[in-house]
C-alpha positions, -999 to +999 in steps of 0.1 A: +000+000+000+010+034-009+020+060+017-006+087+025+005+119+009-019+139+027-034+130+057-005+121+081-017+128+117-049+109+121-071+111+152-099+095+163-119+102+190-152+109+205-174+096+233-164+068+257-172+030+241-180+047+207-153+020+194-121+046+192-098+017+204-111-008+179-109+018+149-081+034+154-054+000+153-077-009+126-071+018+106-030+015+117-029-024+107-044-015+074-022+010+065+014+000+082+008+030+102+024+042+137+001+039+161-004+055+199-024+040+220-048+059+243-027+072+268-052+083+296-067+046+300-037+027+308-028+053+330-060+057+355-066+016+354-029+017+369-040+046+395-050+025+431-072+054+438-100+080+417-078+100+397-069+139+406-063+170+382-023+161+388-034+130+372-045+149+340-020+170+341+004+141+335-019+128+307-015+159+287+018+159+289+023+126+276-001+130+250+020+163+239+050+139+241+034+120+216+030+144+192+060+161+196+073+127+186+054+126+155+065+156+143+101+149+147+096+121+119+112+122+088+089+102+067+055+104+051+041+075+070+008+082+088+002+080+127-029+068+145-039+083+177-070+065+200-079+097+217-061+135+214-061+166+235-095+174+223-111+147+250-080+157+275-092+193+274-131+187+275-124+163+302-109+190+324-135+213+317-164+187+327-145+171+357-125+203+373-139+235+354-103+246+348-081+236+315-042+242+317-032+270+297-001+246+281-032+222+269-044+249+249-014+265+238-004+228+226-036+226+209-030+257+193+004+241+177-009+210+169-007+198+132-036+174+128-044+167+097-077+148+105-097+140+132-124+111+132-152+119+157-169+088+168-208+090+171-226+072+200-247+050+181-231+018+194-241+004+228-220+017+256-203-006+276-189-002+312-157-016+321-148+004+356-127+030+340-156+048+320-177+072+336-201+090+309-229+065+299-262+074+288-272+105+271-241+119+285-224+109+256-243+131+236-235+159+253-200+150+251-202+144+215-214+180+210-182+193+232-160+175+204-173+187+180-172+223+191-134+218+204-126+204+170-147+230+146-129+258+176-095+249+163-102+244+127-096+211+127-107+191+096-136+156+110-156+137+097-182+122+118-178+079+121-213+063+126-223+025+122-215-010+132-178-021+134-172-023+094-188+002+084-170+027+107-138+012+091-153+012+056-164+052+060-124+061+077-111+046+047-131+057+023-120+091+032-087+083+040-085+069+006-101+099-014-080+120+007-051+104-012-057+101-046-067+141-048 
């Protein structure tokens, strides 16, 4: 498979159990891509207490990590994020009220060339580590989206069953290319 020309910083992101996770090293296995996992989930299910703004605070900064790292490679090949700074900085805002001003300021930086926001049409699932269920995914959903369309970010919104998620990313993905 040819290497993406254009779209070279993918994220994909949305509501919790909207099937980020499942897309996202989808999409990376199809197309030999780098991928990062989501960060903020591996780090709270190894926290032996509820997690504290520090705790965020540490999750942005890895996540900035990350893309600091993509941008310091010297190829064309694309990288796969499950998750971004988009959910990081709603997530403050819903849990504490207060966003870091280095969150936005990284946001402000960022070069993403593509963000797939994941519509709650799936069932959600809980697993311990999730906390917004119920219409409250919604309401998140419409946070993205505003975050996203705030920064100028390019989206597409990603409904449907597992394959068809997959088949409308790389649809895009693909269109994306040959232009």
């Amino acid at each position: 498979m040819e290497f993406l020309k254009d779209i070279k910083t993918l994220v994909v992101t949305g509501p919790e159990s909207t099937g980020k996770t499942t897309l996202s090293k989808r999409i990376a296995e199809h197309y030999n891509a780098i991928y990062f996992p989501e960060y903020a989930r591996s780090y709270i299910s190894q926290l032996n207490r509820p997690y504290e703004y520090r705790d965020l605070v540490k999750i942005a900064e890895r996540q900035i990590e990350d893309f600091f790292y993509r941008s310091q490679l010297k190829n064309n090949k694309l990288s796969v994020y499950d998750t971004g700074l988009i959910i990081t900085k709603v997530w403050f805002d819903v849990v504490y009220r207060q966003v870091p001003d280095f969150l936005n300021e990284a946001l402000k930086k960022l070069k993403i060339d593509l963000h797939l926001l994941c519509y709650p049409d799936i069932p959600w699932i809980p697993d311990g580590i999730r906390e917004n269920g119920g219409e409250r995914r919604m309401e998140l959903f419409e946070k993205y989206r505003a975050e996203i369309e705030s920064y100028n970010f390019d989206y597409i919104i990603i409904k449907g069953n597992e394959d068809e998620r997959f088949l409308t990313a790389k649809q895009y993905i693909d269109s994306a290319h040959s232009l």
